[in-house]
C-alpha positions in Angstrom: 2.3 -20.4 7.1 4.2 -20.7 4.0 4.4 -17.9 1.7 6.2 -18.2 -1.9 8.1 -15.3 -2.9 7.5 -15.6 -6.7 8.6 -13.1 -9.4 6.2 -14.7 -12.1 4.7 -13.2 -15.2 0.9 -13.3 -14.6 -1.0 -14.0 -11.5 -2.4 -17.1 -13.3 0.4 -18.6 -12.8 1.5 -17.3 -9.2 -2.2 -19.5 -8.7 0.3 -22.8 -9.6 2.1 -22.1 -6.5 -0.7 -22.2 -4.1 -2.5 -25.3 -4.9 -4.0 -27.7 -2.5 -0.9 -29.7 -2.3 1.2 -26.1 -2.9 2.5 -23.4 -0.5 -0.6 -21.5 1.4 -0.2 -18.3 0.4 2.0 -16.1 -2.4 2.9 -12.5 -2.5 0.8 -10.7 -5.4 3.9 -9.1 -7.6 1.2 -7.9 -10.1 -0.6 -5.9 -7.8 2.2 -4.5 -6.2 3.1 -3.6 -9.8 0.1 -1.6 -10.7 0.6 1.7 -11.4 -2.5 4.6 -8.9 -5.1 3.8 -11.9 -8.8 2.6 -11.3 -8.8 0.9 -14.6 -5.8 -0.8 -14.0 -6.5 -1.4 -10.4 -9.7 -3.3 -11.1 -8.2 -5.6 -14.0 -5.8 -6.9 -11.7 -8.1 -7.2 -8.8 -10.6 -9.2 -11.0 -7.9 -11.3 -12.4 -6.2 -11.8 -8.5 -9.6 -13.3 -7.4 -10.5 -15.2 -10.7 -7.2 -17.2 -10.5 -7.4 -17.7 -6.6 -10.6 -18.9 -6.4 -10.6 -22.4 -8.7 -7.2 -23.4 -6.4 -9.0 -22.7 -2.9 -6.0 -20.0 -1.8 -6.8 -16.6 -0.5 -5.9 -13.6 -2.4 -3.0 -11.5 -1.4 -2.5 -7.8 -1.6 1.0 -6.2 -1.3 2.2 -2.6 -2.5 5.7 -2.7 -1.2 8.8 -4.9 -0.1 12.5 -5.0 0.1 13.3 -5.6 -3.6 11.3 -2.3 -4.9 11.1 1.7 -4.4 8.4 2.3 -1.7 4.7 3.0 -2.8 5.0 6.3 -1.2 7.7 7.2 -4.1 6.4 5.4 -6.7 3.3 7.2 -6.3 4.9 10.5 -6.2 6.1 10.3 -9.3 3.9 10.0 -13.0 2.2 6.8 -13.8 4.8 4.4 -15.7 8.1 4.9 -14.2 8.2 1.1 -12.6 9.1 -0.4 -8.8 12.5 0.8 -9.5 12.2 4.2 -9.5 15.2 6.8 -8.1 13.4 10.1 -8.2 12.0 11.5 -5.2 8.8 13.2 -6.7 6.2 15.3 -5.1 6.4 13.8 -1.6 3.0 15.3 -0.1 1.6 13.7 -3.3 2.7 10.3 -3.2 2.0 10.6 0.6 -1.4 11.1 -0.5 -2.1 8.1 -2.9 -0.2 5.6 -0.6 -2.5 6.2 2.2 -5.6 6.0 -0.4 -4.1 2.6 -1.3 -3.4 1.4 2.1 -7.2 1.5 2.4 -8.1 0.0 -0.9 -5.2 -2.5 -0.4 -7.1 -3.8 2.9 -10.5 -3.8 1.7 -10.0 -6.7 -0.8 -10.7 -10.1 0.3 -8.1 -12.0 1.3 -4.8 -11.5 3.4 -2.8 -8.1 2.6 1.1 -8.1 3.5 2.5 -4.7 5.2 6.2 -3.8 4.7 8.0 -2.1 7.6 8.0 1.7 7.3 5.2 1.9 5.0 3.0 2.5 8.5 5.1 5.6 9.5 4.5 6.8 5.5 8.5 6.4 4.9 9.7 7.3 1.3 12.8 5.5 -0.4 15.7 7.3 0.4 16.8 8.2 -3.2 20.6 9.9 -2.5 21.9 7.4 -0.7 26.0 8.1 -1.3 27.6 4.9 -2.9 30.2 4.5 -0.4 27.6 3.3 2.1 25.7 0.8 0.1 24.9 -2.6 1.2 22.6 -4.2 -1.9 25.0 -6.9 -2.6 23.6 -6.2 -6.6 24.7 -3.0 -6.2 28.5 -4.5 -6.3 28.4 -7.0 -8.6 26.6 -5.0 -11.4 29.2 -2.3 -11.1 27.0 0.9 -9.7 24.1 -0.4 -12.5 21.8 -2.1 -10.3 21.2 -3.5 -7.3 19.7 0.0 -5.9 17.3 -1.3 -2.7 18.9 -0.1 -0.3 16.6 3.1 -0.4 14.0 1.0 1.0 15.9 -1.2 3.4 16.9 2.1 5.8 16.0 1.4 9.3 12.8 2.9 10.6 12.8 5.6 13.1 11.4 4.8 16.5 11.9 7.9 18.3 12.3 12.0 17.4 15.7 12.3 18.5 19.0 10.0 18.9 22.1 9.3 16.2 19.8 6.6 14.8 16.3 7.8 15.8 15.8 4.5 18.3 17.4 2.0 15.6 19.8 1.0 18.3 23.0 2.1 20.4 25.5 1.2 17.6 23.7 3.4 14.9 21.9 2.1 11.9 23.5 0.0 9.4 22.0 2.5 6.2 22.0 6.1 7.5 18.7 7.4 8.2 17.7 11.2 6.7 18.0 14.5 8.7 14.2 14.8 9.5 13.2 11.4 10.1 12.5 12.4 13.6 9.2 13.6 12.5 8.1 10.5 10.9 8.7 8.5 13.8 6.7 5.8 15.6 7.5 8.5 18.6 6.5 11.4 16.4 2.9 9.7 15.2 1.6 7.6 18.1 -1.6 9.3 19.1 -1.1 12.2 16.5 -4.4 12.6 14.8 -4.7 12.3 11.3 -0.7 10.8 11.1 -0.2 7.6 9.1 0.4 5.1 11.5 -2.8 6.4 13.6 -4.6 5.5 9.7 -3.0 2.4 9.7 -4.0 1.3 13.4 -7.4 2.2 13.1 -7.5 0.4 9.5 -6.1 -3.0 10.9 -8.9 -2.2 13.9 -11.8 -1.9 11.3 -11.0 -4.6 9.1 -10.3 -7.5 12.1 -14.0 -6.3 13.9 -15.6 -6.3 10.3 -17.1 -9.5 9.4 -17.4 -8.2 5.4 -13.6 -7.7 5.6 -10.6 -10.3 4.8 -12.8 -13.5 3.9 -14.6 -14.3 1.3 -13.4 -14.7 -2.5 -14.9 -11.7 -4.6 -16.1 -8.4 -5.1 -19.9 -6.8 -6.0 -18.4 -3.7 -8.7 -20.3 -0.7 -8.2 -20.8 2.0 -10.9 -18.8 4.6 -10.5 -16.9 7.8 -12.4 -13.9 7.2 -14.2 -10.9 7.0 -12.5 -12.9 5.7 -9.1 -13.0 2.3 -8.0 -15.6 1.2 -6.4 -17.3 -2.1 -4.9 -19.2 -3.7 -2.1 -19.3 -6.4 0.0 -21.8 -7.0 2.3 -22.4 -4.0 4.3 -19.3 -2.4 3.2 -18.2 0.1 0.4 -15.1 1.0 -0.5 -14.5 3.9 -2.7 -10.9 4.9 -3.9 -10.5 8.2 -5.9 -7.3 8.1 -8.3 -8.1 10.9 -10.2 -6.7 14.3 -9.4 -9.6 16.0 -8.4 -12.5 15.9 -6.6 -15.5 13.8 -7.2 -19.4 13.5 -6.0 -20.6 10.5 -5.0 -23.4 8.9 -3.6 -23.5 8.6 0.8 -23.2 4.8 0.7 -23.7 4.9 4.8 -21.9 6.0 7.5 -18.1 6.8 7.7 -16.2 4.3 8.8 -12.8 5.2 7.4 -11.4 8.0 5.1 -7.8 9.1 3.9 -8.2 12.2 3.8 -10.8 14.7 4.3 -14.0 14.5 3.1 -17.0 16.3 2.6 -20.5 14.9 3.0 -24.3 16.0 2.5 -27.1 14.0 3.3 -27.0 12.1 0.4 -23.8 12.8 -1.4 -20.5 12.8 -0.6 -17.3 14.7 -2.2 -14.2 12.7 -1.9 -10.7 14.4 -2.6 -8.5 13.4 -5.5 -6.4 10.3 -4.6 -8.6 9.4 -1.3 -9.8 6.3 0.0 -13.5 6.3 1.7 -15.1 3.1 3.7 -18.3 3.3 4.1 -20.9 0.6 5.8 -24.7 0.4 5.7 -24.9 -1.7 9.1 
């Protein structure tokens, strides 16, 4: 498969670079850009598949990559700030909405792209001392750009070690005091952890027949500040407000991001949480 890496202004014209005689697939910048807003969220979902469809290429869905401030920062931090983002935020927060993405990100139609780390829930490491940069930017803008390397630091594989599994000569970006906990070690079979949500995600989607083909979306009326649509047999409803909100039982539970509560026919989902339903 051939992907295009392509920084362009609209998705309209990201559609250019995947026609029939084109590359197969392109990463989706403007989505990744999109700030934890259903109003924004759906305008560039609608747009995505509008422009895909006349060419004949699937969609794409990406929220992070090794040019921009992971998701899990971005969203701890208030709407606005940009992918470049240096602040470290309210961690449990951002957390939070990046898992309530994750889910919306792989309900869409289409092929989603995962960057490594955002499974374990990995921030950006924001205070990374200058002395041990690598961005090649970094050096030839003088200390004013070139700041990725917070999102290039080696995952951690296991609790303990001097680079938490990386590898017996250490890790080429130093790796946090507490990143033992966020391991693949740390998470495998924890209940409730990240990776565990993203396993069982990447389960439910590949056994779902309503999930990953197809071209489009059926919108569903919904609260402001939720997002919410079927296809087929499947809901998906996201929450990006910051609080709590009723909503109809659309099924049975397939998937949640967080806790929710449910009644025989309605169903409270927490503020920036992710539900899939089915009706199957």
């Amino acid at each position: 498969i051939f992907v295009a890496e392509a920084w362009t202004p609209t998705v309209e014209r990201t559609a250019n670079y995947v026609r029939p005689d084109e590359l197969h697939q392109a990463f989706n910048f403007q989505y990744l850009g999109t700030h934890w807003d259903a109003g924004e969220l759906r305008t560039v979902i609608d747009r995505t598949l509008d422009a895909m469809r006349p060419v004949g290429a699937p969609a794409t869905w990406v929220l992070s990559n090794h040019d921009v401030t992971r998701h899990a920062t971005r969203f701890a931090n208030p709407a606005g700030l940009g992918t470049q983002i240096r602040l470290a935020g309210d961690r449990a927060l951002g957390l939070r909405r990046a898992r309530a993405a994750t889910l919306l990100m792989l309900a869409l139609p289409g092929s989603a792209y995962v960057y490594q780390g955002e499974e374990l829930g990995l921030p950006d490491v924001v205070d990374l001392p200058d002395e041990v940069r690598q961005d090649p930017a970094y050096f030839r803008g003088a200390g004013q750009d070139g700041f990725r390397d917070g999102c290039r630091v080696p995952i951690p594989w296991t609790r303990e070690g001097s680079s938490y599994g990386f590898g017996d000569g250490g890790s080429w970006l130093p790796q946090p005091a507490g990143w033992g906990e966020l391991s693949v070690e740390a998470q495998t079979g924890e209940p409730g952890s990240t990776l565990e949500l993203y396993r069982e995600a990447l389960a439910v989607r590949r056994s779902t027949a309503d999930l990953g083909a197809g071209d489009a979306v059926e919108w569903l009326r919904a609260p402001e500040g939720v997002v919410a649509f079927r296809r087929g047999d499947f809901v998906c409803v996201a929450n990006t407000t910051g609080e709590s909100v009723a909503l109809p039982a659309y099924g049975r539970v397939l998937l949640a991001s967080g806790e929710i509560t449910e009644t025989a026919d309605e169903a409270k989902v927490p503020a920036d949480t992710t539900v899939w339903w089915t009706r199957a």
